[in-house]
C-alpha positions as CSV (number, residue, x, y, z in Angstrom):
1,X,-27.8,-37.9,0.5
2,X,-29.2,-37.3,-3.1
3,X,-29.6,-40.2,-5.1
4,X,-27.1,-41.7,-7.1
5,X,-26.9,-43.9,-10.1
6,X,-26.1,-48.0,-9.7
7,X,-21.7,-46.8,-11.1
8,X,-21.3,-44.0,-8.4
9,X,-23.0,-46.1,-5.8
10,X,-20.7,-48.9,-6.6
11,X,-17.8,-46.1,-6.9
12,X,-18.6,-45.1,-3.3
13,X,-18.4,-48.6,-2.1
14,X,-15.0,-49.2,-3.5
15,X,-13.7,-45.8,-2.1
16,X,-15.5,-46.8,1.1
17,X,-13.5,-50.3,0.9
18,X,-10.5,-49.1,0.6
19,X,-10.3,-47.6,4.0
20,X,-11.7,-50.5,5.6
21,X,-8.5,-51.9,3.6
22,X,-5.6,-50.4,4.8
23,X,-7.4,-50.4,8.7
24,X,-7.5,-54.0,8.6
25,X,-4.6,-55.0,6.7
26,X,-2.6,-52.9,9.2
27,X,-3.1,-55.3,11.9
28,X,-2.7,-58.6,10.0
29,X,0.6,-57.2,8.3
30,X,1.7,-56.2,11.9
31,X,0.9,-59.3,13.4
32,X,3.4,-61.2,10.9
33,X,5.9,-58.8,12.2
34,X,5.3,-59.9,16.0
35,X,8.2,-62.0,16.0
36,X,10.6,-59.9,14.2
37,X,9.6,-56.6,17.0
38,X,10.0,-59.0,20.2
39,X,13.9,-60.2,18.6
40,X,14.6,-55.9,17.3
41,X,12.6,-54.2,19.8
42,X,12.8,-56.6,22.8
43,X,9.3,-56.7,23.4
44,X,8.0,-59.5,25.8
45,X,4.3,-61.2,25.4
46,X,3.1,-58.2,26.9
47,X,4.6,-55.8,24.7
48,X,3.7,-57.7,21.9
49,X,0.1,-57.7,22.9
50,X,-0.2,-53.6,23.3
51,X,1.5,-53.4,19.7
52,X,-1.8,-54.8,18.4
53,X,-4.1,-53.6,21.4
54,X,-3.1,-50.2,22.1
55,X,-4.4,-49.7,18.0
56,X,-7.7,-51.9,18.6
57,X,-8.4,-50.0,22.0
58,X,-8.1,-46.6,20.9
59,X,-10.0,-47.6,17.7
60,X,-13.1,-49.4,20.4
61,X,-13.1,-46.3,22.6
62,X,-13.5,-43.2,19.9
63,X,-15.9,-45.4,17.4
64,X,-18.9,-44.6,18.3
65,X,-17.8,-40.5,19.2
66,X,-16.8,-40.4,15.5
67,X,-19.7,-42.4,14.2
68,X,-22.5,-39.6,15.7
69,X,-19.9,-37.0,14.9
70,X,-20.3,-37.8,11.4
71,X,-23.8,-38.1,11.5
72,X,-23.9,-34.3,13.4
73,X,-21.3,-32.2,11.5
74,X,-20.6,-34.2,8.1
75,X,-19.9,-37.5,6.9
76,X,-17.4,-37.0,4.2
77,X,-15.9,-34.3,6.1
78,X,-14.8,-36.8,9.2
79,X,-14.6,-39.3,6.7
80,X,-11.4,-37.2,5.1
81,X,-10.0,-36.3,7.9
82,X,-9.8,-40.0,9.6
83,X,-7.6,-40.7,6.4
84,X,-5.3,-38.4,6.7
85,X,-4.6,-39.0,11.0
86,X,-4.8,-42.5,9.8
87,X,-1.8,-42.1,7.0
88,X,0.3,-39.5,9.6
89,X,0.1,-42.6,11.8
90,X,1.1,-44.4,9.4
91,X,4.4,-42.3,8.8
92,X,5.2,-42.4,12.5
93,X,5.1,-45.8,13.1
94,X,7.5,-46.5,10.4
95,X,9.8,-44.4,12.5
96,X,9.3,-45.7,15.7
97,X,12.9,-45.8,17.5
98,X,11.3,-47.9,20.4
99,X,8.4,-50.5,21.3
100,X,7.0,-47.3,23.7
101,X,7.2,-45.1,20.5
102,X,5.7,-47.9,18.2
103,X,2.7,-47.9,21.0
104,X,2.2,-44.5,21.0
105,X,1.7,-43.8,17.5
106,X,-0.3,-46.8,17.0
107,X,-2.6,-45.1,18.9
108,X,-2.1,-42.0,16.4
109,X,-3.1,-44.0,13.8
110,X,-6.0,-45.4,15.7
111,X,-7.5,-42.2,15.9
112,X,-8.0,-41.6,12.6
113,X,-9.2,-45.9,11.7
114,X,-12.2,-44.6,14.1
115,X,-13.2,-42.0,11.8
116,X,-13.1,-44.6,9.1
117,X,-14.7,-47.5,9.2
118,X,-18.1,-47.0,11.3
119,X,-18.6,-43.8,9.0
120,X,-17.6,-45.4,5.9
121,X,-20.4,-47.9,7.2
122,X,-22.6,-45.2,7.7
123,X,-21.7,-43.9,3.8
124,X,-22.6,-47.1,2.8
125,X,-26.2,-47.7,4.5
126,X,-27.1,-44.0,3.1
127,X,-26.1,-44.8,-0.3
128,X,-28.1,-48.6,-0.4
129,X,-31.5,-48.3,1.1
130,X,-32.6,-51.2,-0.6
131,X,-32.2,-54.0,2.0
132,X,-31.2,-56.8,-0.6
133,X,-29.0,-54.5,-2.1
134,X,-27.7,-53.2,1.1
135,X,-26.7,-57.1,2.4
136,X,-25.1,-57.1,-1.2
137,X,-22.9,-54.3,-0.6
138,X,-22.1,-55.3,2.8
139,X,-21.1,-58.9,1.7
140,X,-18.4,-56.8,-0.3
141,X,-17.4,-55.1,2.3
142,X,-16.8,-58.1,4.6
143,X,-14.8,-59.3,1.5
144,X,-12.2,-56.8,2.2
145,X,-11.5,-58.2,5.4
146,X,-10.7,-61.3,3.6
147,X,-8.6,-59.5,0.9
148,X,-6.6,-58.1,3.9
149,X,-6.6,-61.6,5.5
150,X,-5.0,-63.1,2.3
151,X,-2.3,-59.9,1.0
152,X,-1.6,-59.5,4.8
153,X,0.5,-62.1,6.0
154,X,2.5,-62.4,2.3
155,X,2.9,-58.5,1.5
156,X,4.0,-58.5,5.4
157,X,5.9,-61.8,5.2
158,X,8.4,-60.2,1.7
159,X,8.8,-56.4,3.4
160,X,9.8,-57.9,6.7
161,X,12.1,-60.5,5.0
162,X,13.6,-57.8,2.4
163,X,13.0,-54.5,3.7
164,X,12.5,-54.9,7.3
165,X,9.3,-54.3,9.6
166,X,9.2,-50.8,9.3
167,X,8.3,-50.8,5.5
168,X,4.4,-52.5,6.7
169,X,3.3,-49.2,7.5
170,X,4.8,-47.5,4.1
171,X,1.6,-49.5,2.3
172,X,-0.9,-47.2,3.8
173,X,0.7,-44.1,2.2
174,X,-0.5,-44.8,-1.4
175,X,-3.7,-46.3,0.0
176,X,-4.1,-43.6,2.2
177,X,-3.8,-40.7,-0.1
178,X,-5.6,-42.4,-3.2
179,X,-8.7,-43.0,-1.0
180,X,-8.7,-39.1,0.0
181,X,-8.4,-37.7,-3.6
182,X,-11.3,-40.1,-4.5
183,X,-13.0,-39.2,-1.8
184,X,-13.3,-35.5,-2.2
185,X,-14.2,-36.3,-5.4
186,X,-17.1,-38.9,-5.3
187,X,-18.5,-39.2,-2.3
188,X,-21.3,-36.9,-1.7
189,X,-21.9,-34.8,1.8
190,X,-24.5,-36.5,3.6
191,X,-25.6,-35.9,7.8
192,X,-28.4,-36.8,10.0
193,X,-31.5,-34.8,9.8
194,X,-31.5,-33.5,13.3
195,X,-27.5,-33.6,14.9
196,X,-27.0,-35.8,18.4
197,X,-25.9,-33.7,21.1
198,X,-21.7,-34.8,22.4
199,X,-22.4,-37.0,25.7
200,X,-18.5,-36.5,26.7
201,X,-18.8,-38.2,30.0
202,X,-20.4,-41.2,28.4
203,X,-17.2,-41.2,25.9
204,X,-14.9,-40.8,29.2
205,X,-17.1,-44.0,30.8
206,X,-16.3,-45.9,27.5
207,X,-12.5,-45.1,27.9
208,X,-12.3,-45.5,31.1
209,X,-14.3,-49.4,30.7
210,X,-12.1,-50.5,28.0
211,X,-8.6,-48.9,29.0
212,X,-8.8,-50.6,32.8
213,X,-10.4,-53.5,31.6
214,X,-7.4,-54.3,29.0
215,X,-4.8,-52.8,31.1
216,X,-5.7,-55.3,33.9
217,X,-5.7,-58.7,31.6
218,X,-2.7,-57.8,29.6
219,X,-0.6,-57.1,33.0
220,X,-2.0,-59.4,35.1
221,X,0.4,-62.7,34.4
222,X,3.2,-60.3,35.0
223,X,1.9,-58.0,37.9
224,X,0.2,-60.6,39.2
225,X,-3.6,-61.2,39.3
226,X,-4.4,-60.2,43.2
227,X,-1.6,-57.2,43.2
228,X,-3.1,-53.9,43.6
229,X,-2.8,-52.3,40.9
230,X,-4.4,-55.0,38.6
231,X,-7.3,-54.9,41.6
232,X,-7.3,-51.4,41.1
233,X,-7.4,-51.3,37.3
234,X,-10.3,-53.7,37.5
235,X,-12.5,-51.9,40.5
236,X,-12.0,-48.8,37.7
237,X,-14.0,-51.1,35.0
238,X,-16.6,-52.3,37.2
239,X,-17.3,-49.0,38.2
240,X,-17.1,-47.6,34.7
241,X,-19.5,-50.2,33.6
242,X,-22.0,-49.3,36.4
243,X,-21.7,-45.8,35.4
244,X,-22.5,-46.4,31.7
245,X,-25.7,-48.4,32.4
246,X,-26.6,-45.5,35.3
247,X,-26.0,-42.8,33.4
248,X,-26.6,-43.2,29.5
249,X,-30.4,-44.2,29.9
250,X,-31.2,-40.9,31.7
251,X,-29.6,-39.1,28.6
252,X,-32.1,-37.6,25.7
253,X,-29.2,-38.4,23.3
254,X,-27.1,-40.6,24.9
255,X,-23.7,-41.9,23.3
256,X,-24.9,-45.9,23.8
257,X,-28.7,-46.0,23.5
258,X,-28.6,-48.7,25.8
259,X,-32.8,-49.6,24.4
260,X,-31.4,-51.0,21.2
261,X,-29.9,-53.3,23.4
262,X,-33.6,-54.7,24.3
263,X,-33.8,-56.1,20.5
264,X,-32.3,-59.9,20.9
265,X,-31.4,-59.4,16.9
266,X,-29.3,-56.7,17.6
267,X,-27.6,-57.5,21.3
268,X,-26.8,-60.7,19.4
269,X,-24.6,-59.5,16.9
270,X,-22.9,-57.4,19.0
271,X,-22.0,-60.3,21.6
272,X,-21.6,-62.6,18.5
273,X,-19.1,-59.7,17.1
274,X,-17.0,-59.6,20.3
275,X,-17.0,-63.4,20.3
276,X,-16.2,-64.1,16.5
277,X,-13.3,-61.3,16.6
278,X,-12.1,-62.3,19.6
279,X,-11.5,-65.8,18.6
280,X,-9.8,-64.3,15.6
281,X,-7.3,-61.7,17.5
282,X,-6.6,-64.7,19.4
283,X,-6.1,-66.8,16.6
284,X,-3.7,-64.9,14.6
285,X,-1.9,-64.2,17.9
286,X,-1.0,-67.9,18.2
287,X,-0.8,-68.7,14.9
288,X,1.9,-66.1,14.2
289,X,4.3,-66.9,17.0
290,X,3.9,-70.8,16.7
291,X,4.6,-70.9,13.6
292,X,8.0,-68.5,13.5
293,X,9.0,-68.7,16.9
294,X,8.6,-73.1,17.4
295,X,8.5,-74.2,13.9
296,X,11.1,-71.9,12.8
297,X,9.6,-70.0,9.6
298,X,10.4,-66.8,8.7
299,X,7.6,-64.1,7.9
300,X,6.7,-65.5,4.2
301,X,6.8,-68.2,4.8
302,X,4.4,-68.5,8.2
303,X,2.1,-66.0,6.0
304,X,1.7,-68.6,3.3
305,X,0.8,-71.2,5.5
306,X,-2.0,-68.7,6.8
307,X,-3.1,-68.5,3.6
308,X,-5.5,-71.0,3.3
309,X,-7.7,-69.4,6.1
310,X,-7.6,-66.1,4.4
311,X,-8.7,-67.1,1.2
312,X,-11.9,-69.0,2.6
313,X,-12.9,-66.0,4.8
314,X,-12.4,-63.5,0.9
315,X,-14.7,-66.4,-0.8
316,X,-17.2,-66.9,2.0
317,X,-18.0,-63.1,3.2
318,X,-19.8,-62.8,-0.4
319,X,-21.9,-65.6,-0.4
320,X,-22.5,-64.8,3.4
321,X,-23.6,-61.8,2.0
322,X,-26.1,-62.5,-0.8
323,X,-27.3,-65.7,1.7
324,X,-28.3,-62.5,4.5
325,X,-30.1,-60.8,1.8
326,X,-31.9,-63.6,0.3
327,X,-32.6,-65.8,3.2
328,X,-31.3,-63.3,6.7
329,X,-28.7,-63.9,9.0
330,X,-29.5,-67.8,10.8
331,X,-28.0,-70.0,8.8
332,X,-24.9,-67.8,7.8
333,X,-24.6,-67.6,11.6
334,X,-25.3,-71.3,12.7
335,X,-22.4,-72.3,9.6
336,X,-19.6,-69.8,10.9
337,X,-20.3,-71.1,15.0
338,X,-20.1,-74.6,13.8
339,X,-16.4,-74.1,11.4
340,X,-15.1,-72.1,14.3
341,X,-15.8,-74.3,17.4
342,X,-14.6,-77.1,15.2
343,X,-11.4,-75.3,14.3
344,X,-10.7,-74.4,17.9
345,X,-11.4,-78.1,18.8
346,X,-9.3,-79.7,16.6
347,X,-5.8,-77.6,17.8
348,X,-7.1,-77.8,21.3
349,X,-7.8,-81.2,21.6
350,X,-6.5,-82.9,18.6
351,X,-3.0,-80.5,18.2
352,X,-4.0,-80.0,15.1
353,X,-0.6,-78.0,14.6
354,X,1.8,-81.2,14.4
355,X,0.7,-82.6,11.3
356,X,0.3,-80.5,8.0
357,X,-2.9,-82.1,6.8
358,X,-4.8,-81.1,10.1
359,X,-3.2,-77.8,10.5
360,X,-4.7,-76.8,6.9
361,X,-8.0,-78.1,7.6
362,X,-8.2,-76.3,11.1
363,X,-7.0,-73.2,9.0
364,X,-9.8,-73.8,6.4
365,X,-12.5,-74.2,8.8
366,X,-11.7,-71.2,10.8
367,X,-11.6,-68.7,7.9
368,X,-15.0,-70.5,6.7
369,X,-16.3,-69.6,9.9
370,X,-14.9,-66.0,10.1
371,X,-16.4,-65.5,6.3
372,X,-20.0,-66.4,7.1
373,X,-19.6,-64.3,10.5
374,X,-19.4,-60.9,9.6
375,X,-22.0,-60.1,6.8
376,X,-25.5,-61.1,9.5
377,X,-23.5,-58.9,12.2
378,X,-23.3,-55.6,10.6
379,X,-26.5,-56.1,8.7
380,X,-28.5,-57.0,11.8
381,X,-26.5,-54.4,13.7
382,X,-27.5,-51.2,11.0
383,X,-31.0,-53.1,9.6
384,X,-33.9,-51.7,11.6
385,X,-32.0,-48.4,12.8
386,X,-33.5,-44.8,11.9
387,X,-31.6,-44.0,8.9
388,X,-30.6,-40.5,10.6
389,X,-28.1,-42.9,13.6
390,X,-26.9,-44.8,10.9
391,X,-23.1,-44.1,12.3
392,X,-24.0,-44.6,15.9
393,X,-25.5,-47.7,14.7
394,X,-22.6,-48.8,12.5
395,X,-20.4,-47.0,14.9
396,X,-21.5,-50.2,17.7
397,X,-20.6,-52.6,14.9
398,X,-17.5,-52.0,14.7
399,X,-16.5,-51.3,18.3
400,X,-18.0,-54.8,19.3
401,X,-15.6,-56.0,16.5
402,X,-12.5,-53.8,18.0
403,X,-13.4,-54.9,21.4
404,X,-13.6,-58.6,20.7
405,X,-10.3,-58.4,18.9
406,X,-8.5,-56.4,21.5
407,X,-10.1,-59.1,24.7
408,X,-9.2,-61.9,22.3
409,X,-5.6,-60.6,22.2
410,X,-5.5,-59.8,25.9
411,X,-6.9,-63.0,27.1
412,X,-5.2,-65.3,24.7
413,X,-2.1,-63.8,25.5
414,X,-2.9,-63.5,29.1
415,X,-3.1,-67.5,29.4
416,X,-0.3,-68.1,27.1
417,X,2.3,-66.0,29.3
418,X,0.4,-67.4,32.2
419,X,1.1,-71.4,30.7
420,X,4.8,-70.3,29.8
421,X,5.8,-68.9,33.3
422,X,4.3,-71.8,34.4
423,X,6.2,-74.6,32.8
424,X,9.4,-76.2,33.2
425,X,10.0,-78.2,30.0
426,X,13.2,-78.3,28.4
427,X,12.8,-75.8,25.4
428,X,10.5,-73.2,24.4
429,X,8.8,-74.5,21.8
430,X,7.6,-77.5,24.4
431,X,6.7,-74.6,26.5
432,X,4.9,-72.4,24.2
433,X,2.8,-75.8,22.8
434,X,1.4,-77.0,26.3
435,X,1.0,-73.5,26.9
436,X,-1.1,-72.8,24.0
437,X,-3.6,-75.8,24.6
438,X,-6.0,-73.5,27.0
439,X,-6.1,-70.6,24.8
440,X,-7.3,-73.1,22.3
441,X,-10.0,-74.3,24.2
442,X,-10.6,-70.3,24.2
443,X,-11.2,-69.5,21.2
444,X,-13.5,-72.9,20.8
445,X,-15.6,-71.5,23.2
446,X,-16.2,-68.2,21.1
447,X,-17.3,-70.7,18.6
448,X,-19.2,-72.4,20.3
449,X,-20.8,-68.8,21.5
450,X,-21.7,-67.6,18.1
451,X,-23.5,-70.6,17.3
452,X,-25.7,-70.4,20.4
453,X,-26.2,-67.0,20.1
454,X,-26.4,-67.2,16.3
455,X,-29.6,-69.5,17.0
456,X,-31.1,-67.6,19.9
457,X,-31.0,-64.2,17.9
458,X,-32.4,-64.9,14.6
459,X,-35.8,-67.0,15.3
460,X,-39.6,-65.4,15.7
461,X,-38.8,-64.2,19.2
462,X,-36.1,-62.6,18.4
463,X,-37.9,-60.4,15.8
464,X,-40.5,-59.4,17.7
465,X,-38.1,-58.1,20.6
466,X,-36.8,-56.5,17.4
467,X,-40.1,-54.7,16.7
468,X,-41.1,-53.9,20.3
469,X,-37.5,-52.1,20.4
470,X,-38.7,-49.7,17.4
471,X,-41.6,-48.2,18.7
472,X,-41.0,-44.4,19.9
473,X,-38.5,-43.9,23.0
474,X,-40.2,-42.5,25.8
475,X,-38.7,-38.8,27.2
476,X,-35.8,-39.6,30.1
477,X,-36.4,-37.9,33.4
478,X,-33.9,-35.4,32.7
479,X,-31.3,-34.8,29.6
């Protein structure tokens, strides 16, 4: 990529940030609409659950394809034509006539977010080489995911109120189309020196891990966890799993480079990543329905109350930022553990959702936490990767992120159906609020995980796993 000057790098960040804009957004707008679907669509837990999972799957299992795609054939080029799957998607969904239909195309629209975010990512790394500038620029981009936090649930909240649910996916359409003509115009071509070779039956492994692995916890409450199907779903996981760690070492190019994975730094963040987004999935998930389906609030309304979370998660993935570049990931990390097991504690063990004070201050917490989390995970996932797998190595980023999101849902909403079947209180809402108290204790425990793990992976051992990982791969038996 030729070198450009300090307005068309920051030109190139913006167009970058837009996409990551309308992917995100898309999933905090839709989960506002979760109540509105189950009443017009009648979706149960389960179907409300593959609404948001069948998008974050699809986006988990094709990230990393389109991340060394870009690096091999063109980064602009897949770049381009992610945003326009992504905006067709977008269409479709709006004119979904069922919940199957809705599920289908979200996974239309899916398709094209994978081509956006890890090789935007990638766009970004080539374009800031300079690490404290780099941090800087990726502090911006975690910002974004606070701007869709915060215009999320209110733009969602007044279309579903005055339009109706349909009109969510309408916003990507002048997003969607700006970011292409800016695009073509701005962002230089850039690729990786020497192209990867396609490892397609690593991508069918991935597939086959994620697609049985969320199949089996979404349907188990319902199916039932012993039947065999949900046994059969989860024998396919194990043994896709044992494929992937069989197979992708013995490949010259593999899809997963499963040695990166010897640098503590860099396992870290993605563990941290699956933990951190998986806690938020979860979090939203709850939040939404309690708050329109037992306290009675209709979309705006719930999204204000949200709020306060969103906008602590836009003012803290900055500073996390500029902290990552100045002083490196630990103590972003240790701060966003410590908020989000503290959040997770105080509705599991202190129902922080009956009084207003507390249920702001939980709120607060847990978008502090989620701020600090996601600036030291992409920079210690892309920082000390050859510049030429810059998308495989954003490309793992951002699936950790899509699979944390889509177990968090899963699982969250797993025990939630789980604690409703099994009650026999009086009214829903008493159901749905013993119910919820596990799930809690959940999404604590991904706190609590990123703090450990935030501790473990940034000290003086960690680096010099970090180092020892860098030296030269040695040639596989066979390719």
């Amino acid at each position: 990529m030729p070198e450009l000057s300090h307005r068309r790098r920051m030109l190139v960040l913006a167009i970058c940030c837009m996409s990551l804009l309308i992917v995100s957004l898309d999933n905090t707008v839709l989960n506002v609409a979760l109540p509105t679907l189950r009443r017009e669509l009648d979706a149960s837990v389960s179907g409300m659950q593959w609404t948001i999972d069948a998008y974050t799957l699809v986006l988990a299992s094709l990230l990393m394809l389109a991340g060394s795609t870009a690096d091999r054939i063109g980064r602009r080029r897949v770049f381009e034509a992610g945003l326009v799957v992504f905006t067709l998607g977008s269409v479709l969904c709006s004119l979904a006539p069922n919940l199957e239909c809705l599920v289908a195309f979200r996974t239309v629209q899916a398709v094209g977010g994978s081509m956006l975010n890890p090789v935007a990512m990638s766009i970004i790394t080539n374009t800031f080489t300079e690490p404290r500038e780099r941090a800087r620029a990726i502090g911006v981009w975690g910002g974004v995911v606070g701007i869709s936090m915060a215009a999320g649930p209110l733009v969602g909240g007044v279309l579903v109120d005055s339009v109706g649910w349909r009109s969510i996916f309408w916003i990507n359409l002048p997003v969607g189309l700006a970011a292409l003509v800016l695009t073509a115009r701005y962002v230089p071509e850039s690729r990786a020196p020497k192209p990867r070779r396609p490892d397609p039956v690593g991508q069918l492994l991935v597939i086959g891990l994620l697609g049985a692995l969320t199949y089996a916890i979404i349907e188990a409450p319902s199916a039932g966890w012993t039947s065999p199907l949900i046994l059969a779903f989860a024998a396919t996981a194990v043994a896709a799993l044992v494929g992937l760690v069989l197979y992708e070492p013995r490949r010259a190019e593999p899809l997963i480079d499963l040695r990166f994975f010897r640098s503590a730094p860099f396992s870290g963040a993605t563990v941290i990543a699956v933990a951190a987004f998986a806690a938020l999935g979860g979090f939203l998930f709850l939040s939404t329905l309690y708050l329109q389906d037992v306290r009675g609030l209709d979309a705006l309304h719930a999204g204000l109350w949200m709020l306060p979370m969103a906008a602590m998660t836009l003012v803290c993935a900055p500073l996390s930022g500029r902290l990552v570049g100045s002083r490196g990931p630990r103590l972003s990390l240790l701060v966003a553990g410590v908020a989000m097991t503290a959040s997770g504690v105080l509705f599991a063990a202190f129902e922080a959702e009956e009084a207003a004070p507390s249920r702001v201050l939980a709120y607060v917490l847990f978008g502090l936490g989620f701020g600090f989390v996601n600036a030291p995970i992409t920079n210690t996932a892309v920082a000390g990767m050859p510049r030429a797998q810059a998308g495989v190595a954003a490309a793992v980023a951002s699936t950790s992120r899509q699979i944390g999101q889509t177990l968090g849902v899963a699982v969250i909403g797993a025990v939630l159906a789980s604690g409703v079947a099994a009650a026999h209180t009086a009214s829903y809402a008493d159901d749905f609020t013993g119910a919820s108290r596990p799930a809690w204790w959940v999404i604590a425990g991904c706190g609590l995980a990123v703090l450990v793990l935030g501790a473990l992976s940034s000290g003086a051992w960690a680096r010099g796993t970090a180092r020892r990982t860098a030296l030269p791969r040695p040639i596989p038996p066979f390719r």
